[in-house]
C-alpha positions as a printed NumPy array, in Angstrom:
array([[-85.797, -34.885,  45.909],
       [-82.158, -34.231,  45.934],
       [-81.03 , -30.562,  46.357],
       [-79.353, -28.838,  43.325],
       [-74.939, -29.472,  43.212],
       [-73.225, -26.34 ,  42.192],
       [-69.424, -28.064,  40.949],
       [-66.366, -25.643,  40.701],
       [-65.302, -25.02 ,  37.102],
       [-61.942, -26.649,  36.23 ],
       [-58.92 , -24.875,  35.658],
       [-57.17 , -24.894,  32.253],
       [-54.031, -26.577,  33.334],
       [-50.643, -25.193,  30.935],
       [-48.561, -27.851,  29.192],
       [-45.554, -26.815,  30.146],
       [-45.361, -25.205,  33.793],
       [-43.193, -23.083,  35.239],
       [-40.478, -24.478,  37.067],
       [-40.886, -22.425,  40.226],
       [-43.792, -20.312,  41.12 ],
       [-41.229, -16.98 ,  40.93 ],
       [-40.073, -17.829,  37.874],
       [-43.994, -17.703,  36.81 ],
       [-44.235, -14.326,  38.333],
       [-40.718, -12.957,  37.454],
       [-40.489, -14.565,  33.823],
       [-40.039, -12.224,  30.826],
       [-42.186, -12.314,  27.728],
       [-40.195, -12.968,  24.312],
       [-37.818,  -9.889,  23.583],
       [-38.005,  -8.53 ,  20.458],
       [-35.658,  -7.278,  17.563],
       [-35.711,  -3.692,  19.55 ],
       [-35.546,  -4.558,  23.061],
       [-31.748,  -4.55 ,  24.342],
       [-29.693,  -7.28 ,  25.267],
       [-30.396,  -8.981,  28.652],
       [-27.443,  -7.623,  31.227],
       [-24.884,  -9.48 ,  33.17 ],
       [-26.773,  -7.967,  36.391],
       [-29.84 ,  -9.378,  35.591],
       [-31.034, -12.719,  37.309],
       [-31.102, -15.811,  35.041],
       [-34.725, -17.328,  34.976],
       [-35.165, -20.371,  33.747],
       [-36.807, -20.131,  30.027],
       [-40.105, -22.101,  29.699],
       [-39.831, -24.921,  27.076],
       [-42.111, -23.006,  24.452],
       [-40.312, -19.71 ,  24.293],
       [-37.653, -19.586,  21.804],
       [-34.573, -17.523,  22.13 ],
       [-34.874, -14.161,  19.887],
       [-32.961, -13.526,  17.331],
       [-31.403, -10.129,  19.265],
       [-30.292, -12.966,  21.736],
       [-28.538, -15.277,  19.616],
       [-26.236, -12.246,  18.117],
       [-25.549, -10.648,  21.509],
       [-24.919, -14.557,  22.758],
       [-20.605, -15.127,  23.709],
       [-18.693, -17.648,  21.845],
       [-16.639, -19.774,  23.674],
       [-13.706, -20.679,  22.032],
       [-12.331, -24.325,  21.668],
       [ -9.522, -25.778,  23.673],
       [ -7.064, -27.193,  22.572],
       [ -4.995, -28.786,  24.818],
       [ -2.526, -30.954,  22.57 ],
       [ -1.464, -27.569,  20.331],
       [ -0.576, -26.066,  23.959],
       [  0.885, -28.94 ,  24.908],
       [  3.452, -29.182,  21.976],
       [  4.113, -25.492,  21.701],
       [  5.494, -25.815,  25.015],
       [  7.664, -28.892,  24.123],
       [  8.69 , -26.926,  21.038],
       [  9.374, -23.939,  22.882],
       [ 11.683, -25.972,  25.513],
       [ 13.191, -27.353,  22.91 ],
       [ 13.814, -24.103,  20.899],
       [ 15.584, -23.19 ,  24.155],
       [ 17.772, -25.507,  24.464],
       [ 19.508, -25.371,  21.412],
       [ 20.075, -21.558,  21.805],
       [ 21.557, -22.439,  25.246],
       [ 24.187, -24.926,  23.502],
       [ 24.949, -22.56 ,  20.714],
       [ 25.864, -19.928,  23.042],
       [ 27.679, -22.007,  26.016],
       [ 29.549, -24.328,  24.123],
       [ 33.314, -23.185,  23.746],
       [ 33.932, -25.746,  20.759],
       [ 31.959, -23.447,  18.455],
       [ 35.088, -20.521,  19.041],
       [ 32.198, -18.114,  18.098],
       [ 35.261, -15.678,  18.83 ],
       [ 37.   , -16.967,  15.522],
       [ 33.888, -16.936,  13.534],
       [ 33.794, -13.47 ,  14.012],
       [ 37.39 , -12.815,  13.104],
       [ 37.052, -14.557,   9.716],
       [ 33.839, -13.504,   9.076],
       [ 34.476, -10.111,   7.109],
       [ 38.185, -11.719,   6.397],
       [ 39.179, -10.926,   2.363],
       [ 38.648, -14.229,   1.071],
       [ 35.621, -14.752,   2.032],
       [ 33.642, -11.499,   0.806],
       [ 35.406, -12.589,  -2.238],
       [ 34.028, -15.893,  -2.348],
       [ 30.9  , -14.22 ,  -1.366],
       [ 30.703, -11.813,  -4.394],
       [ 30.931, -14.64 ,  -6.446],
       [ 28.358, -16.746,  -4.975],
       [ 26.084, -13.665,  -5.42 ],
       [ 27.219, -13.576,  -9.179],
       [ 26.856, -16.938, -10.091],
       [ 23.18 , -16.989,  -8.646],
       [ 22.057, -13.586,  -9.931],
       [ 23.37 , -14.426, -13.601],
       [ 22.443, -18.271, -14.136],
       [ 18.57 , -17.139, -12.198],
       [ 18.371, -14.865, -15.037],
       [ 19.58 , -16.654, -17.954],
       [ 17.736, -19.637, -16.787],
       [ 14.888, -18.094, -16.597],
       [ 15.105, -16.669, -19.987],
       [ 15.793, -19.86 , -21.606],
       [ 13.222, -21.543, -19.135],
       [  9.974, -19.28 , -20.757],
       [ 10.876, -19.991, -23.987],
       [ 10.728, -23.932, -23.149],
       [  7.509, -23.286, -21.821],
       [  6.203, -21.614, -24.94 ],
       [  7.305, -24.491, -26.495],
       [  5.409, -26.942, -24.742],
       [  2.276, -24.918, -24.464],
       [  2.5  , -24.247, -28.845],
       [  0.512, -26.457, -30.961],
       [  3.444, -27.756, -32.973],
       [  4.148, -30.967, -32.04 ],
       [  7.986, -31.237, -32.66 ],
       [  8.597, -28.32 , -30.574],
       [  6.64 , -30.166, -27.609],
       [  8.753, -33.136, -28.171],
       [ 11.663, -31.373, -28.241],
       [ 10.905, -29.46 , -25.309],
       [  9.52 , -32.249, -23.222],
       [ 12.628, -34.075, -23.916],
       [ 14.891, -31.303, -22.672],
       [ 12.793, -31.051, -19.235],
       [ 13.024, -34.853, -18.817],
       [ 16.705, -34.701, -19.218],
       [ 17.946, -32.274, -17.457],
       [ 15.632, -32.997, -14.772],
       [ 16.729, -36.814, -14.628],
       [ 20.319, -36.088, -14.26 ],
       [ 21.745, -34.339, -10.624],
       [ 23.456, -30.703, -10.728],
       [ 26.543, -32.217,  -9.701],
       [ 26.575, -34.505, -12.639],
       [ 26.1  , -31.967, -14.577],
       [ 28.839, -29.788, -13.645],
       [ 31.231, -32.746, -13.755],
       [ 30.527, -33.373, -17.497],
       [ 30.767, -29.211, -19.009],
       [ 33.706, -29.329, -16.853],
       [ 35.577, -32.367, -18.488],
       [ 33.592, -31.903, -22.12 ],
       [ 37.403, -31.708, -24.215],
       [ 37.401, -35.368, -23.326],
       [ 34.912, -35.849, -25.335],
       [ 34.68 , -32.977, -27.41 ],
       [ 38.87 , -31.658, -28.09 ],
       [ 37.102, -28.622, -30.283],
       [ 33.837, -26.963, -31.254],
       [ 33.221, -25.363, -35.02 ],
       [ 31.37 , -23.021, -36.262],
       [ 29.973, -23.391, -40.261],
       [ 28.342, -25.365, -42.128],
       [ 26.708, -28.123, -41.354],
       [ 28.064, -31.191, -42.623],
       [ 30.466, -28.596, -44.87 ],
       [ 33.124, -25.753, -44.171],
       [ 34.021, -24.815, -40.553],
       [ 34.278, -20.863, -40.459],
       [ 35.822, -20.901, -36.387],
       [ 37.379, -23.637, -34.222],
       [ 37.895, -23.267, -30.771],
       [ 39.495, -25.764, -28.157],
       [ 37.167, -26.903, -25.423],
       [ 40.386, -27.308, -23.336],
       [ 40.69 , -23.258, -22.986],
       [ 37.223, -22.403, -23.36 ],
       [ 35.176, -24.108, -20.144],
       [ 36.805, -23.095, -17.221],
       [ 35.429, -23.88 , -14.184],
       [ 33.561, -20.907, -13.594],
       [ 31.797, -21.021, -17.152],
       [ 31.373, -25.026, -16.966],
       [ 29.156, -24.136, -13.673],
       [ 27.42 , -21.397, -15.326],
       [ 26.631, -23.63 , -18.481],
       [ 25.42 , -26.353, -16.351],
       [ 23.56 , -24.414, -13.344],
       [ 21.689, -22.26 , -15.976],
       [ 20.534, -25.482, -17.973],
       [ 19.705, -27.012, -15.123],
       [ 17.425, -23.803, -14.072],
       [ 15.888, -23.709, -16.856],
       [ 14.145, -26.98 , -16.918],
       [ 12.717, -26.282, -13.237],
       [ 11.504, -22.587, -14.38 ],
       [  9.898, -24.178, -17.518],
       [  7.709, -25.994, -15.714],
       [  6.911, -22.851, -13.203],
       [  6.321, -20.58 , -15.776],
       [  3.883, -23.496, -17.849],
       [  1.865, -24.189, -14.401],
       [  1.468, -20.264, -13.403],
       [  0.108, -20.087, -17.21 ],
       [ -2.21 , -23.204, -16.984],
       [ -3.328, -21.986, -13.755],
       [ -5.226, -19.05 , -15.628],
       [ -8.835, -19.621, -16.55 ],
       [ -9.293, -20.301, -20.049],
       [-11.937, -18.321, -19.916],
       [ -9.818, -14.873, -19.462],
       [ -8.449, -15.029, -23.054],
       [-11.468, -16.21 , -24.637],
       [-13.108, -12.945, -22.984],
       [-10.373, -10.963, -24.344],
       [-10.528, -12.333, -27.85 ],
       [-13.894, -11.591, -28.028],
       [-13.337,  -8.202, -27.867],
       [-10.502,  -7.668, -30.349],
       [ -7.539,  -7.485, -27.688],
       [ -4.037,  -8.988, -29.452],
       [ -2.528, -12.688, -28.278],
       [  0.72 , -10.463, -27.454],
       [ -1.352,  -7.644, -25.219],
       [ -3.613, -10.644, -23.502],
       [ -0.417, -12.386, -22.121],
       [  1.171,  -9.244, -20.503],
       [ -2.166,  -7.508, -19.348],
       [ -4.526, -10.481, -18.486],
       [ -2.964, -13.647, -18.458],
       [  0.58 , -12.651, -16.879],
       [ -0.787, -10.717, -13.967],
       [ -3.145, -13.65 , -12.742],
       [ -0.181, -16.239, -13.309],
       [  2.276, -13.993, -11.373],
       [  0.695, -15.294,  -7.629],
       [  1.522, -19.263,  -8.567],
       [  4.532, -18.388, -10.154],
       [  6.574, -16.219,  -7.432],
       [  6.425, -18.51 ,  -4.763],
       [  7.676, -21.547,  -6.943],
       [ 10.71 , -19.377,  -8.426],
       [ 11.374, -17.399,  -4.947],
       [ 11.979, -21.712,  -3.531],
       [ 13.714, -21.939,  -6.475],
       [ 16.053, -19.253,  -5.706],
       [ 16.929, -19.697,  -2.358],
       [ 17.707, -23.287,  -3.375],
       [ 19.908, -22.036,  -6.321],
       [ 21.802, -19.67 ,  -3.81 ],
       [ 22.176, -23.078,  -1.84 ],
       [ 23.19 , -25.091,  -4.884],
       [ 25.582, -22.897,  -5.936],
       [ 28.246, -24.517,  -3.31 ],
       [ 28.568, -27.891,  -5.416],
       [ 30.542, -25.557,  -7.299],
       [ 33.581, -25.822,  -5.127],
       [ 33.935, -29.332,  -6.452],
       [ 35.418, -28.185,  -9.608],
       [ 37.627, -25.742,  -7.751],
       [ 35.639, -22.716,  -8.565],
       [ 36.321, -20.332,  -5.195],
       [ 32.794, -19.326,  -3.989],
       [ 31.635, -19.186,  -0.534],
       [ 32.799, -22.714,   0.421],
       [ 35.715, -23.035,  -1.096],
       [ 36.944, -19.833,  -0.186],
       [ 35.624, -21.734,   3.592],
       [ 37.041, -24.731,   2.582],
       [ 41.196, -23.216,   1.669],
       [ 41.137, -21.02 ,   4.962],
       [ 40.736, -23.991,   7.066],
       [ 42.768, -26.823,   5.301],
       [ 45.726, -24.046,   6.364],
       [ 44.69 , -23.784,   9.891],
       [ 42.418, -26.707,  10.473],
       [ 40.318, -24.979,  12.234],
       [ 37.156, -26.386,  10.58 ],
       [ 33.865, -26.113,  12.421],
       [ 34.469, -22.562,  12.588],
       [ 35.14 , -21.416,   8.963],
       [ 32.296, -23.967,   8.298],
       [ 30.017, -21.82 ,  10.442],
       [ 31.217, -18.781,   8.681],
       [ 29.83 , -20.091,   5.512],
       [ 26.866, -21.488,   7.417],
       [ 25.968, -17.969,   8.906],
       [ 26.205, -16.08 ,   5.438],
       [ 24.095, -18.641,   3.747],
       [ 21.52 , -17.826,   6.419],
       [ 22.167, -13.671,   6.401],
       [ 21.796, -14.635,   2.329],
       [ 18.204, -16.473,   2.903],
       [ 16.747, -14.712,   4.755],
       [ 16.494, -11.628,   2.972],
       [ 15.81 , -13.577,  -0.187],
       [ 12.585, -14.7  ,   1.797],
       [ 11.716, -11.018,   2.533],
       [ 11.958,  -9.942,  -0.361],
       [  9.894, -12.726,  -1.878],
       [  6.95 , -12.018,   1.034],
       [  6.726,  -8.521,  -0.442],
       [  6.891,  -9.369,  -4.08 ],
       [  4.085, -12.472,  -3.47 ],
       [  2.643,  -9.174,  -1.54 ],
       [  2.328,  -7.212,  -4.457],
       [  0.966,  -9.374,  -6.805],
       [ -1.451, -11.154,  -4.319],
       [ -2.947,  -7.406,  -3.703],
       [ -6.745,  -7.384,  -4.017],
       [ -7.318, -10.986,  -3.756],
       [ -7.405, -10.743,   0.506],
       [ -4.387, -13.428,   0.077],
       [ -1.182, -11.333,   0.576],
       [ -1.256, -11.311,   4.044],
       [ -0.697,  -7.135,   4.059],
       [ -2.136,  -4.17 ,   4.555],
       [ -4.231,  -4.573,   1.377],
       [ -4.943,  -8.119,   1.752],
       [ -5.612,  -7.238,   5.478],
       [ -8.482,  -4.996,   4.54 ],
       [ -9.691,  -6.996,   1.714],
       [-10.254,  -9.692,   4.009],
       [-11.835,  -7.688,   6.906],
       [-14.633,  -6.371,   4.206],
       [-15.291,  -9.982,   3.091],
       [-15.704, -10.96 ,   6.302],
       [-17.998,  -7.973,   7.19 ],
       [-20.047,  -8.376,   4.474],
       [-20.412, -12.004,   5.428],
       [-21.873, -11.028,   8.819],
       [-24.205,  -8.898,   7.153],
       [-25.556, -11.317,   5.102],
       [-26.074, -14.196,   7.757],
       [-26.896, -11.297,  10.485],
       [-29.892, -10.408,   7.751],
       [-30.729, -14.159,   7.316],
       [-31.207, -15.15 ,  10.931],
       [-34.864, -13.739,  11.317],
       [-35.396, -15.606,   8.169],
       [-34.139, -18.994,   9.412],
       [-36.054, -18.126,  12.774],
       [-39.466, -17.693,  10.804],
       [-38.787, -20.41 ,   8.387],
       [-38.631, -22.61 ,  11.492],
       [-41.905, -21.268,  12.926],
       [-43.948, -21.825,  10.009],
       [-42.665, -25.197,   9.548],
       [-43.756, -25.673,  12.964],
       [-46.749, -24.678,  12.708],
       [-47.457, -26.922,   9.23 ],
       [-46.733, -29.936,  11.766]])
């Protein structure tokens, strides 16, 4: 008869081991939502397979940010670039910077310069003028006036500024007088086109025209851009057509409006030196008289050049603070307000995903556990 084995009882072997034997002795449990963040000093164990990362972990974890080599790359080349042309402007002679700066305050050309400012500040506004009430017109529900309107903006749109100019200032060709009276009957007052358009009112006629078919179309977008929605909301609760356009509808048009009209500004202020072809003396041709006396072109060129810019430039300030103003409290003017408006969005964005991490972490765990 055999004696009686006695057989060691197995041991339970884990599924996923350890890497090292320290790392079974050193290893930390699962941290949880309490527990502070794991320090720089502290050694880096490798994490067994089955323990997930906590959720205190993945907030306290560093983003790395992207690189982007090829935007580095051609900000340098830009830069280099950028650097180069101030070194020609200020080392080569044949600019005679010295001369721009002797006829830049000259006479002539601050009074070329007033009248460049004139011309833009009165046909923006009378352009403007006549430009909303186009607009009304093609957003009314009477469908001559849309015609009539559409027409207009067609027209005037089809046919270049200089073109323009060219026919107000040569109209008594085809036009020797204009009446007043009756139509079809008695004229009450005749005058001769001959003395009336001058060159400075044949650009005003035709800049101002021309203005107001571009603005029309600014004014009816910033308009269309509105919610429907808004006025119906408004109307429902007894508010006037007249009151809903200034206090709801205006205000909420204003931010896709001023942009559009501050581009067309600048571009006006631009424009306004076609005028010199029909000898009115603005900036340019004020420019343009100096040096056919002295020949000395490039320079009085770059007088004219330089003002346009001074000009521009605070046009374009003063258009960042007006889209500034109206953009306030949407987080898009790119100020102080819109600053802070955006910071709290974005704060209150953390919050919520910070809050919803746990609940993608459990999600996960009971899905886990259902496979």
């Amino acid at each position: 008869m055999e004696p009686h084995r006695t057989f060691p009882r197995a041991r339970a072997v884990p599924d996923h081991p350890p890497h090292t034997a320290d790392a079974l002795v050193k290893a930390p449990g699962p941290r949880g939502p309490s527990d502070p963040p794991p320090s720089a000093d502290e050694p880096r164990i490798p994490r067994p397979l089955d323990v997930r990362p906590t959720d205190r972990e993945l907030l306290s974890a560093r983003l790395v940010p992207l690189r982007r080599p090829g935007q580095w790359a051609s900000a340098l080349v830009l830069l280099v670039l950028f650097a180069m042309l101030v070194h020609t402007l200020l080392t080569n002679k044949r600019f005679e910077w010295g001369t721009v700066g002797d006829y830049f305050l000259r006479g002539s050309i601050l009074h070329g310069l007033e009248l460049t400012l004139w011309l833009t500040g009165a046909v923006m506004a009378s352009g403007y003028l006549l430009g909303i009430g186009i607009a009304a017109m093609r957003l009314s529900r009477n469908p001559v006036l849309r015609a009539l309107s559409f027409g207009y903006v067609w027209l005037l749109r089809s046919v270049p500024p200089l073109v323009q100019l060219l026919f107000w200032y040569e109209l008594a060709s085809l036009y020797p007088r204009i009446s007043l009276g009756i139509p079809f009957g008695h004229e009450f007052v005749t005058v001769k086109t001959a003395h009336l358009f001058s060159g400075i009112l044949a650009a005003y006629v035709g800049l101002t025209l021309d203005v107001a078919a571009f603005s029309s179309e600014i004014v009816r977008g910033g308009i269309l851009s509105v919610d429907p929605g808004q006025a119906e909301a408004a109307q429902a609760l007894g508010l006037g057509n007249g009151r809903i356009f200034r206090r709801i509808v205006l205000p909420q048009a204003m931010p896709a409006i001023i942009p559009a009209s501050g581009n067309l500004l600048i571009g006006m202020l631009k424009a306004t030196s076609i005028v010199s072809v029909i000898a009115v003396q603005d900036l340019l041709y004020s420019a343009q008289l100096i040096y056919n006396q002295n020949f000395l072109i490039m320079p009085l060129l770059l007088v004219a050049t330089v003002w346009y810019v001074i000009l521009t430039t605070l046009l374009s300030v003063g258009q960042f603070y007006v889209e500034r103003y109206y953009a306030r409290g949407s987080g898009r003017g790119g100020g102080r307000d819109g600053g802070r408006s955006a910071g709290a969005s974005g704060r209150r964005l953390w919050q919520i995903a910070r809050g919803n991490i746990p609940l993608f972490g459990r999600t996960r765990t009971d899905l886990a556990g259902l496979s």
